[in-house]
TIMAR-65166 format. One record per residue: residue in three letters; chain; z, y, x of N, C-alpha, C, O in turn. Coordinates in pm, whole numbers. Layout:
<rs>
     r   c       nZ       nY       nX      caZ      caY      caX       cZ       cY       cX       oZ       oY       oX
   Ala   A        Z        Y        X        Z        Y        X        Z        Y        X        Z        Y        X
...
</rs>
This chain:
<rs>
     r   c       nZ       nY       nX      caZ      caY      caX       cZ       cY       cX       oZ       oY       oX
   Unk   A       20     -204     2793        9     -345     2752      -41     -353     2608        4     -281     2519
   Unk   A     -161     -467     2589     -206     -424     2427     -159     -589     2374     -185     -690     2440
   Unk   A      -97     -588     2262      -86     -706     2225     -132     -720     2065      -75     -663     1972
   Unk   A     -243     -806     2055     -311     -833     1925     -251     -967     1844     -194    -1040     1926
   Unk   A     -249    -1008     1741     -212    -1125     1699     -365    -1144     1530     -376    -1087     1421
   Unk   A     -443    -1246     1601     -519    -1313     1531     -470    -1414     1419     -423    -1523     1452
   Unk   A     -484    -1366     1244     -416    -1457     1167     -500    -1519     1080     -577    -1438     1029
   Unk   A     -518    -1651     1037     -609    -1764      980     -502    -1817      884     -384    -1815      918
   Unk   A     -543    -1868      756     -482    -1935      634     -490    -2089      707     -589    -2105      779
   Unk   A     -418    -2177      697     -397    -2345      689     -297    -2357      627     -221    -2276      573
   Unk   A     -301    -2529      641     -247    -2647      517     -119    -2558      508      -71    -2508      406
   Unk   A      -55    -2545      683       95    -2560      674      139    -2381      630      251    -2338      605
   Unk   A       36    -2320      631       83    -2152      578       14    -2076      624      -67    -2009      559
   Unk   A       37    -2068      797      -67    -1949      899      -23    -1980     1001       84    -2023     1042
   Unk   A     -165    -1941     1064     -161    -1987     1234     -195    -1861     1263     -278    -1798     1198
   Unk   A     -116    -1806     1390     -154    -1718     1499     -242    -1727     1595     -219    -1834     1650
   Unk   A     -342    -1667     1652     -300    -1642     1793     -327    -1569     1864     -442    -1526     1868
   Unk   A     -200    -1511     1978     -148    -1434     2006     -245    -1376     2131     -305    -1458     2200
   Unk   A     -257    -1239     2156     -273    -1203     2298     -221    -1106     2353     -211     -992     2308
   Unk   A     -181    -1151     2462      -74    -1052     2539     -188    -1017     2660     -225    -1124     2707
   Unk   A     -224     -958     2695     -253     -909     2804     -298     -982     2895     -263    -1002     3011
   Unk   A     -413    -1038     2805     -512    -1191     2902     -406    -1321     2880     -438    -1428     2931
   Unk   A     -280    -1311     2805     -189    -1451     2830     -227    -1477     2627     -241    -1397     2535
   Unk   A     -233    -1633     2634     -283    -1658     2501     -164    -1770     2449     -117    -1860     2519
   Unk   A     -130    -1740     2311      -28    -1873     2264      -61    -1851     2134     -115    -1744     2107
   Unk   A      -31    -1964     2011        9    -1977     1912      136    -1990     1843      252    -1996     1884
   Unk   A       78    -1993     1710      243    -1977     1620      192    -2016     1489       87    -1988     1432
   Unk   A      323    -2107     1444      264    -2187     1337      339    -2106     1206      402    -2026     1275
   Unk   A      369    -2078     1096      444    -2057     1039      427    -2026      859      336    -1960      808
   Unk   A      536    -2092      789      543    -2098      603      476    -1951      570      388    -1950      484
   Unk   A      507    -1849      622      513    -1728      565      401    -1672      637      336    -1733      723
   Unk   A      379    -1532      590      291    -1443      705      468    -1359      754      485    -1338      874
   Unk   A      496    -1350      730      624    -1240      757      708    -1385      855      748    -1327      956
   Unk   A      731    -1471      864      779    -1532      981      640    -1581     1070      673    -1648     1168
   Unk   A      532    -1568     1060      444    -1614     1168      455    -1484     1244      481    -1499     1364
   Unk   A      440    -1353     1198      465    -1234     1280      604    -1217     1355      606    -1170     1468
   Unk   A      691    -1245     1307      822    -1305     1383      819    -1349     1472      891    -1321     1568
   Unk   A      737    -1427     1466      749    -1556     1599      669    -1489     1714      713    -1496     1828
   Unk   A      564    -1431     1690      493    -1326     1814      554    -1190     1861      512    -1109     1943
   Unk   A      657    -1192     1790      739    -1083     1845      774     -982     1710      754    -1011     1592
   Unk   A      829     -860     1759      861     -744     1665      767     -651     1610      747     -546     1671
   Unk   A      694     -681     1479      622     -608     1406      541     -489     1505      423     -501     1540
   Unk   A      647     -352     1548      639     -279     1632      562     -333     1791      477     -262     1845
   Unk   A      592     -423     1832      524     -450     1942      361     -516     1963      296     -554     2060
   Unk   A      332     -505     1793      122     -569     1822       64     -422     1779       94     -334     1699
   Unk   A      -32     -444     1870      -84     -279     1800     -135     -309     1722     -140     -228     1629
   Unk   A     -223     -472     1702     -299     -437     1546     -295     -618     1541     -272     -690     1639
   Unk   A     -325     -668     1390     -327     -781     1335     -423     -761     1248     -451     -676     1163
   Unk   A     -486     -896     1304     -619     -893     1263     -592    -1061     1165     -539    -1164     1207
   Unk   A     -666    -1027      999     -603    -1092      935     -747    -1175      861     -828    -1087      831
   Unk   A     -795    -1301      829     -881    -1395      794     -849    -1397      615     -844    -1486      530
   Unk   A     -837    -1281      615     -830    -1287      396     -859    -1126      339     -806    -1025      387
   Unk   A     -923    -1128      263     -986    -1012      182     -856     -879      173     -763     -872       92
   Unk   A     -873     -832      229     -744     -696      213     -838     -588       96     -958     -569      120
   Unk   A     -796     -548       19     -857     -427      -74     -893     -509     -172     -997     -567     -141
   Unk   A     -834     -557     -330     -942     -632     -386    -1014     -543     -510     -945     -458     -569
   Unk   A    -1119     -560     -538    -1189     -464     -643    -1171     -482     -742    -1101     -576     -780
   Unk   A    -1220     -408     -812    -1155     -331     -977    -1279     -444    -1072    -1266     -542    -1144
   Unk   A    -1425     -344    -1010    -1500     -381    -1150    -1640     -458    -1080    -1717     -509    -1161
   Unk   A    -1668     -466     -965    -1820     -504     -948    -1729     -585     -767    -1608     -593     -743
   Unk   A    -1853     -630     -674    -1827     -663     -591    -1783     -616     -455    -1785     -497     -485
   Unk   A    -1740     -616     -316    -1674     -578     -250    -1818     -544     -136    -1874     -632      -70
   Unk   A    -1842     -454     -134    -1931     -400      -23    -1978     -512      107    -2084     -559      149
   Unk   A    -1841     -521      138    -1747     -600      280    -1786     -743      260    -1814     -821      350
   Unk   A    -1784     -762      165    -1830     -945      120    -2011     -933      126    -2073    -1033      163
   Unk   A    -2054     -862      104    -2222     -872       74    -2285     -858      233    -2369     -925      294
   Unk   A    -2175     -696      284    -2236     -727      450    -2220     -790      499    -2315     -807      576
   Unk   A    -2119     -880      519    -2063     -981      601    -2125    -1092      576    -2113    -1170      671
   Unk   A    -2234    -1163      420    -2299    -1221      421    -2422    -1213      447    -2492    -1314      446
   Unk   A    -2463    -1107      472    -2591    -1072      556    -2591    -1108      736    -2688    -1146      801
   Unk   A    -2464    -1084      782    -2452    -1050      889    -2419    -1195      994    -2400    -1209     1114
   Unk   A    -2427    -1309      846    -2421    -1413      938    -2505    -1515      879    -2482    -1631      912
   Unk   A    -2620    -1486      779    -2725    -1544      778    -2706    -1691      699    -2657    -1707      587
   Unk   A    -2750    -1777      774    -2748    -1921      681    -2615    -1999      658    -2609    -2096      583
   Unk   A    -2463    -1928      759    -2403    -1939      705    -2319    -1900      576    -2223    -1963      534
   Unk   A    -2361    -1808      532    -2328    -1734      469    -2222    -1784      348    -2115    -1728      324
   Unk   A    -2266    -1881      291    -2172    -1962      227    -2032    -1997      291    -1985    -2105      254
   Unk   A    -1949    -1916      391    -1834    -1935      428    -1773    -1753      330    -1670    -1734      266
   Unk   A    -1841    -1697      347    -1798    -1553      267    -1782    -1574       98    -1875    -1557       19
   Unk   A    -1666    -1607       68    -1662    -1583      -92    -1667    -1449     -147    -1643    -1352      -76
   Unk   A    -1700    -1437     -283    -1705    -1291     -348    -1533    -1293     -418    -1489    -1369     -504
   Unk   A    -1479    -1207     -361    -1315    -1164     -387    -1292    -1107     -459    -1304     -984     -461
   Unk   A    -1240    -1191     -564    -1224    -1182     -733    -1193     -990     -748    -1178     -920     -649
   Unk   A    -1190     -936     -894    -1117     -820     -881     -967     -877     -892     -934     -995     -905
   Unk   A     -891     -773     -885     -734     -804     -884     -673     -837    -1052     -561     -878    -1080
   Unk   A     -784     -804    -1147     -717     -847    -1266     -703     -981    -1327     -624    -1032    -1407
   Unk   A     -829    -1027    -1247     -860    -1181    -1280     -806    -1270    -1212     -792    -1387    -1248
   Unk   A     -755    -1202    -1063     -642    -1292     -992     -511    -1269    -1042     -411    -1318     -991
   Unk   A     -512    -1191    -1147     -362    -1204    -1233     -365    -1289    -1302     -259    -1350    -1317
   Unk   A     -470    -1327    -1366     -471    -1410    -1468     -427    -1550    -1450     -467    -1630    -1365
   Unk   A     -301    -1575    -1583     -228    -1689    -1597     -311    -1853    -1556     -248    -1950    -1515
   Unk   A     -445    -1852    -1576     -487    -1952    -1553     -655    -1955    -1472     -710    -1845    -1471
   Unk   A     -719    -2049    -1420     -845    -2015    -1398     -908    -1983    -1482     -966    -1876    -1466
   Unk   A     -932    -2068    -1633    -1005    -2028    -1706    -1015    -1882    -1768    -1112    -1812    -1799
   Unk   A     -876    -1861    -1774     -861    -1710    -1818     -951    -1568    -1700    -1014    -1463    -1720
   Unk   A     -901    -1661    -1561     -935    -1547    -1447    -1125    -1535    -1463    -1184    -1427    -1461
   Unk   A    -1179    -1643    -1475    -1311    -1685    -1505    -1389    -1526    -1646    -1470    -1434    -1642
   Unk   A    -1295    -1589    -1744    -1356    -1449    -1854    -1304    -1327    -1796    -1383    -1233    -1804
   Unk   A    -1217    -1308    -1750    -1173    -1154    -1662    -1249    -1105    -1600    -1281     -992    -1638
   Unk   A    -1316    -1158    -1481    -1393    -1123    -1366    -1513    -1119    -1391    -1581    -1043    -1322
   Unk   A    -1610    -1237    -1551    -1727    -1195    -1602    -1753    -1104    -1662    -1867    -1059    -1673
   Unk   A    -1618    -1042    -1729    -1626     -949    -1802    -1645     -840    -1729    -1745     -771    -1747
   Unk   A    -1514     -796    -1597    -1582     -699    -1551    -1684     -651    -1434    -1727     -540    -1403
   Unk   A    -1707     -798    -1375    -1827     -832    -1306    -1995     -870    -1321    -2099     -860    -1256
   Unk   A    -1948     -917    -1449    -2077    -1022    -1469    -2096    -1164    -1380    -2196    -1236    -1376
   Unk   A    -1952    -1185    -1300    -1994    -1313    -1257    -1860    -1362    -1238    -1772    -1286    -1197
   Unk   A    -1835    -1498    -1267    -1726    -1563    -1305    -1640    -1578    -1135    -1670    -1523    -1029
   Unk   A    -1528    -1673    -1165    -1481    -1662    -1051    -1427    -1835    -1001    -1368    -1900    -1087
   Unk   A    -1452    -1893     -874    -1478    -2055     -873    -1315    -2051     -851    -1247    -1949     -847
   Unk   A    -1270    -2181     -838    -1171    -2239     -894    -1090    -2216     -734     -973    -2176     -739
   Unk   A    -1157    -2242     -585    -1136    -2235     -443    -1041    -2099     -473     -919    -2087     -468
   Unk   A    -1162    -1987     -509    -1108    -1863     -508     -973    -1841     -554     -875    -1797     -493
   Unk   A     -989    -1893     -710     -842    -1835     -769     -738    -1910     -740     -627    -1862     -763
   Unk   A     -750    -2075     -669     -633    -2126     -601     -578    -2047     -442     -464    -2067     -399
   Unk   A     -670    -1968     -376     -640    -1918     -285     -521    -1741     -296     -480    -1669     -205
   Unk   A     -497    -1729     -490     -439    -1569     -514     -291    -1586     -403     -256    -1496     -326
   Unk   A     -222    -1714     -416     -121    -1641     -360      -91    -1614     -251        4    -1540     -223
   Unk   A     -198    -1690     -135     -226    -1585      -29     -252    -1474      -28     -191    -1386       33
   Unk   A     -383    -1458     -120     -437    -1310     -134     -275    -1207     -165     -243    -1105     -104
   Unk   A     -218    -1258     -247     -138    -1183     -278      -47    -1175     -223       33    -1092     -265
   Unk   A      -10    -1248     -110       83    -1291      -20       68    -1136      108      153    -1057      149
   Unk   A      -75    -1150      134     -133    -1065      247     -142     -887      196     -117     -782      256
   Unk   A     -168     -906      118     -166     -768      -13      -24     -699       12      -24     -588       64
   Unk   A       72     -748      -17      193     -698       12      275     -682       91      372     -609       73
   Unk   A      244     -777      244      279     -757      346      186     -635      433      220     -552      517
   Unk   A       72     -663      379       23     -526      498       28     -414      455       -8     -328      536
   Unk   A       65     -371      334      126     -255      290      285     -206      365      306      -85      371
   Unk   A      359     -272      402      463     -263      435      484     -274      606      593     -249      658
   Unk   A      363     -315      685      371     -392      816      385     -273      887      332     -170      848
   Unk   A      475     -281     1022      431     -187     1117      353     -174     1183      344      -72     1251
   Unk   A      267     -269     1190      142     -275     1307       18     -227     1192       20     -211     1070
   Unk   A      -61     -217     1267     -238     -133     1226     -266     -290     1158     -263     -382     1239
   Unk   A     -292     -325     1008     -346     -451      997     -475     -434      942     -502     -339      869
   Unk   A     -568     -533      979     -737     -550      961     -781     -649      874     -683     -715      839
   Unk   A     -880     -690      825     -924     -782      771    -1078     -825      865    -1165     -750      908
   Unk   A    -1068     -965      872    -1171     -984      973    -1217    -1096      896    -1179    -1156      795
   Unk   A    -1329    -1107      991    -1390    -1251      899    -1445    -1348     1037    -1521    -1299     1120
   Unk   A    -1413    -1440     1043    -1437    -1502     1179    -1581    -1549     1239    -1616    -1571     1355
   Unk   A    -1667    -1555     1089    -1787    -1619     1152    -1902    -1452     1172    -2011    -1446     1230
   Unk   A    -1843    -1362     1115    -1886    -1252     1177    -1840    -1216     1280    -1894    -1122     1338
   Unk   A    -1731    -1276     1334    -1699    -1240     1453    -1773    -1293     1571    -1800    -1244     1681
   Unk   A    -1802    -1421     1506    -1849    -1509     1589    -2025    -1503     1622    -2089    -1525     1725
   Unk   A    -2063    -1466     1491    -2217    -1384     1549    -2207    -1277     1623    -2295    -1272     1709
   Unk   A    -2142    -1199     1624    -2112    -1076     1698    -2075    -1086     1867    -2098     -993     1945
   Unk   A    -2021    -1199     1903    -2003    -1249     2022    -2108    -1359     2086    -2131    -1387     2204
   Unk   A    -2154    -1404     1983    -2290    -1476     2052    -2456    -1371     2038    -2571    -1388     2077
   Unk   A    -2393    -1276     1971    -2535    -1192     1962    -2636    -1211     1844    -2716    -1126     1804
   Unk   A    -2619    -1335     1798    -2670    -1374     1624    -2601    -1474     1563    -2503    -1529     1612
   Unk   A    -2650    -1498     1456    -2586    -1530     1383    -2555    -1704     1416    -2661    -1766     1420
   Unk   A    -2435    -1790     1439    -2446    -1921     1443    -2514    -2017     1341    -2508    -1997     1220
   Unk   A    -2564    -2102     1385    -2653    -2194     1238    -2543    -2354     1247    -2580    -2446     1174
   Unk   A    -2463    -2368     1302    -2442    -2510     1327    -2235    -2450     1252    -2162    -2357     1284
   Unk   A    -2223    -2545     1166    -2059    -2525     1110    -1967    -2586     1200    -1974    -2695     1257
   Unk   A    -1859    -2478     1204    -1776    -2514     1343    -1709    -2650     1276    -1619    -2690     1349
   Unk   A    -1728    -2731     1159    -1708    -2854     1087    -1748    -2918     1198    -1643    -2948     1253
   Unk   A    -1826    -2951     1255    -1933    -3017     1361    -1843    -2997     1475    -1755    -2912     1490
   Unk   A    -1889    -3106     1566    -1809    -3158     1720    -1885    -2978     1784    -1824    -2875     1811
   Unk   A    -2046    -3008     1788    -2087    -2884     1830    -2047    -2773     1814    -2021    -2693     1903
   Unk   A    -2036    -2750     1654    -2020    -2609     1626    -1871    -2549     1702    -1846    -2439     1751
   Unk   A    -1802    -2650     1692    -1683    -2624     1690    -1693    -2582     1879    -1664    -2469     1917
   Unk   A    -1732    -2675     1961    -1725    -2641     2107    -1828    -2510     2129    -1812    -2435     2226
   Unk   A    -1915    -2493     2050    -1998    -2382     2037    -1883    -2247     2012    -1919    -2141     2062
   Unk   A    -1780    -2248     1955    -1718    -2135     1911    -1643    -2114     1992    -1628    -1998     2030
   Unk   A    -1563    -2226     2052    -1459    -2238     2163    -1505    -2178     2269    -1446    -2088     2328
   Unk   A    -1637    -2234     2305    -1693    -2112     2418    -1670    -1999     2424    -1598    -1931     2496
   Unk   A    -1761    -1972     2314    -1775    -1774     2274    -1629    -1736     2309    -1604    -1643     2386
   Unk   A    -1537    -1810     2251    -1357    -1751     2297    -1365    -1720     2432    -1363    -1609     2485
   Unk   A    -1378    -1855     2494    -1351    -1842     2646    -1410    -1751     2771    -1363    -1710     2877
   Unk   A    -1547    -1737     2697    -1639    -1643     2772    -1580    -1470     2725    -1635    -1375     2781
   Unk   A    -1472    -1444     2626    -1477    -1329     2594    -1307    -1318     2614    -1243    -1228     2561
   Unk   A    -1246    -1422     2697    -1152    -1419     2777    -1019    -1490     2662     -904    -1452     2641
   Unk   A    -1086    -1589     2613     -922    -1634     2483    -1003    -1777     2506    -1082    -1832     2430
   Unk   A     -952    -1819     2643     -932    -1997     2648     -818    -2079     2590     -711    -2115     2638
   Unk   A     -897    -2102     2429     -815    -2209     2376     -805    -2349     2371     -865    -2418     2289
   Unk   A     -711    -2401     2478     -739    -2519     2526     -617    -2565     2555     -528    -2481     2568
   Unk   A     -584    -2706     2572     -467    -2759     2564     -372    -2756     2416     -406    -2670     2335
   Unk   A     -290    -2821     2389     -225    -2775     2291     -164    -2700     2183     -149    -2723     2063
   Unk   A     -131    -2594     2268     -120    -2448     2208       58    -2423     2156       97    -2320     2102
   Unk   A      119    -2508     2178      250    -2535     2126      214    -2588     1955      306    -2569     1875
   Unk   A      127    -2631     1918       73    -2685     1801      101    -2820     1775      107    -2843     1654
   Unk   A      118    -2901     1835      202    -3060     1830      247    -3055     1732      335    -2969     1721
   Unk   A      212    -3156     1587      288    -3226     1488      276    -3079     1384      367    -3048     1308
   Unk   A      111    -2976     1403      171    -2881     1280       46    -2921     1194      -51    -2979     1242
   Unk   A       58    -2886     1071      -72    -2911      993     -182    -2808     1036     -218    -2723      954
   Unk   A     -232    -2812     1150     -336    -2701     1145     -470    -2759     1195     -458    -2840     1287
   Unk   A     -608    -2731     1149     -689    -2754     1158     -775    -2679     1249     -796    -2561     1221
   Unk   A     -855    -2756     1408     -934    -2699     1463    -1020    -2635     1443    -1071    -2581     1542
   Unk   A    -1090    -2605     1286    -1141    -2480     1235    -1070    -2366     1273    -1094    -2281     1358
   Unk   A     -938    -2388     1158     -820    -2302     1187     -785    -2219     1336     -791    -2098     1357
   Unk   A     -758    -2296     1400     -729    -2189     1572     -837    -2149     1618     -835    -2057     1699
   Unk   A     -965    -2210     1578    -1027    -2137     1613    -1063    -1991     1535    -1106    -1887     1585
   Unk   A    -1037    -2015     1429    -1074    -1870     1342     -958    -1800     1329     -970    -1700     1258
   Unk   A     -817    -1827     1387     -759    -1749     1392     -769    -1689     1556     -717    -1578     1570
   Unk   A     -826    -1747     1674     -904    -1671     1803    -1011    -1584     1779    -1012    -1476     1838
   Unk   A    -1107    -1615     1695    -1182    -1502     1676    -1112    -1367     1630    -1127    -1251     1669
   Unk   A    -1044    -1415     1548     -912    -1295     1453     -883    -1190     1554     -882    -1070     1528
   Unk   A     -856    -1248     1684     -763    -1202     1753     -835    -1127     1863     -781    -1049     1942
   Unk   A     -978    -1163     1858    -1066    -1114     1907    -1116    -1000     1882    -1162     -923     1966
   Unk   A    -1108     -982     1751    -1172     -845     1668    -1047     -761     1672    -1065     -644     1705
   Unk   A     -919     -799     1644     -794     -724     1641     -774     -646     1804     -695     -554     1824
   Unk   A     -849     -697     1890     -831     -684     1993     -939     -530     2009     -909     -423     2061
   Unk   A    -1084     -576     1935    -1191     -469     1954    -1141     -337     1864    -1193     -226     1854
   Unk   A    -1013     -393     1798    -1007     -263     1715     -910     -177     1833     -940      -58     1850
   Unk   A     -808     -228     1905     -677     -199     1946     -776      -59     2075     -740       56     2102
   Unk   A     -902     -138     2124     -965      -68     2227    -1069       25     2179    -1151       73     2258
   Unk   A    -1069       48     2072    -1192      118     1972    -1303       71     1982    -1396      146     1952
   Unk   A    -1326      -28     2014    -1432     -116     1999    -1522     -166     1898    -1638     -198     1919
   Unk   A    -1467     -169     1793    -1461     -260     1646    -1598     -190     1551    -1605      -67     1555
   Unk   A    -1669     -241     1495    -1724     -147     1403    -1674     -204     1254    -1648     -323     1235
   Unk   A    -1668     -125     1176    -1637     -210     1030    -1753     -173      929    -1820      -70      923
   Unk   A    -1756     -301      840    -1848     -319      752    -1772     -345      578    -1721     -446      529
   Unk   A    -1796     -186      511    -1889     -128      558    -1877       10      628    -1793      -22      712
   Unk   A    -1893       96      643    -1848      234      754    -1916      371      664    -2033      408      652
   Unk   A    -1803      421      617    -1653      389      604    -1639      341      536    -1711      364      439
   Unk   A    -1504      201      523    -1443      124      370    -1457      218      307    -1482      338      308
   Unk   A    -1415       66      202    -1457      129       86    -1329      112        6    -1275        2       18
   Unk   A    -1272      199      -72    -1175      218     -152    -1128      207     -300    -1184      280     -382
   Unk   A    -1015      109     -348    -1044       94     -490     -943      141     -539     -886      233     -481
   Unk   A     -897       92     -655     -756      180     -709     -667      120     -646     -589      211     -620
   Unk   A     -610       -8     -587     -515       -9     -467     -560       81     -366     -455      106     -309
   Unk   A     -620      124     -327     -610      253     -215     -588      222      -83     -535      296        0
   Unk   A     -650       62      -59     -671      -14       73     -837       39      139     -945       33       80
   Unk   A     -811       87      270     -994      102      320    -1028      -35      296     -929      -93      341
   Unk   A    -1124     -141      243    -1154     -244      211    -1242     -233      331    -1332     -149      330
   Unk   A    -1221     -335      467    -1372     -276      525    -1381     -482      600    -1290     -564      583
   Unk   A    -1474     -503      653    -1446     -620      787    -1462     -586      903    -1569     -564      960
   Unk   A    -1333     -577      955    -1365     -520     1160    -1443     -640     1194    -1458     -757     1156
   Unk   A    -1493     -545     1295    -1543     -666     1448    -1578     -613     1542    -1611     -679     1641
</rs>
């Protein structure tokens, strides 16, 4: 029995979703450490496949961010460049801004550094997790299952039934509710946490290729790579 759990950032914390063995559900939850709760015992997913930058870099940019914006073309503007880890220390944006020019040469936008305490949230749980955890990126997932790259933002009525497909045709019909009633989560959201769960799935069967091959490694000592 292979059970994957696909994980996406929203309003209300993180959305799951789950696959058991062709059976599909969600899970809403504050934490990443109680959304994995709720799909069961750490020990029982073989792998979690996670929608946020795992490995963050020291001095220049992340390999994994440049392929992954190649690899999906005109969207590309969904892939941010993932600050180094010193500038997501930093007490304030402005401060994180001279950090990351300094040892980047390119500053860091304001989205980014409001998003550290996820980053840092995910950083320390998958160091500690029992399951195999991944870093995925959904709209590479999602070229990867349609064969190129999508041009239409799953923002859109289209894009969005455009992605829902690709799920359903690759066996993760997300439809109906989801036990999701009354949570803050956004139909972007389940859907990019199904792709998640999709790639977590290609890893569990050796399926997956990662970009770039092999990660790449910084002084946290994470393979920095994006499955799919």
């Amino acid at each position: 029995m292979t059970r994957v759990l696909g994980v996406d950032a929203c309003k209300a914390g993180w959305v799951g979703v789950l696959l058991n063995d062709g059976e599909v559900s969600a899970f809403v939850a504050g934490s990443i450490d109680q959304l994995v709760a709720q799909a069961g015992s750490p020990e029982s997913l073989d792998v979690i496949g996670v929608d946020m930058p795992i490995g963050l870099p020291d001095t220049a940019p992340r390999q994994a961010d440049l392929l992954a914006r190649s690899a999906i073309g005109r969207l590309s503007s969904s892939v941010f460049t993932t600050p180094v880890r010193a500038a997501l220390l930093a007490p304030s944006h402005a401060d994180a801004v001279v950090v990351n020019r300094e040892l980047t040469g390119q500053g860091i936008s304001i989205q980014a550094y409001g998003l550290r305490g996820k980053l840092f949230e995910i950083d320390n749980w998958a160091r500690r997790s029992d399951s195999l955890v991944v870093e995925v990126h959904p709209e590479v997932s999602f070229a990867q299952l349609a064969g190129a790259p999508l041009t239409v933002r799953k923002s859109t009525w289209a894009g969005a039934e455009r992605r829902r497909a690709l799920l359903a045709e690759a066996g993760i019909p997300l439809s109906g509710e989801l036990g999701l009633a009354n949570q803050a989560v956004g139909v972007d959201d389940v859907l990019d946490a199904g792709a998640a769960a999709w790639s977590a799935l290609r890893v569990a069967q050796g399926l997956a290729i990662s970009l770039p091959s092999p990660p790449q490694t910084f002084a946290d000592s994470w393979p920095a790579a994006i499955w799919v």
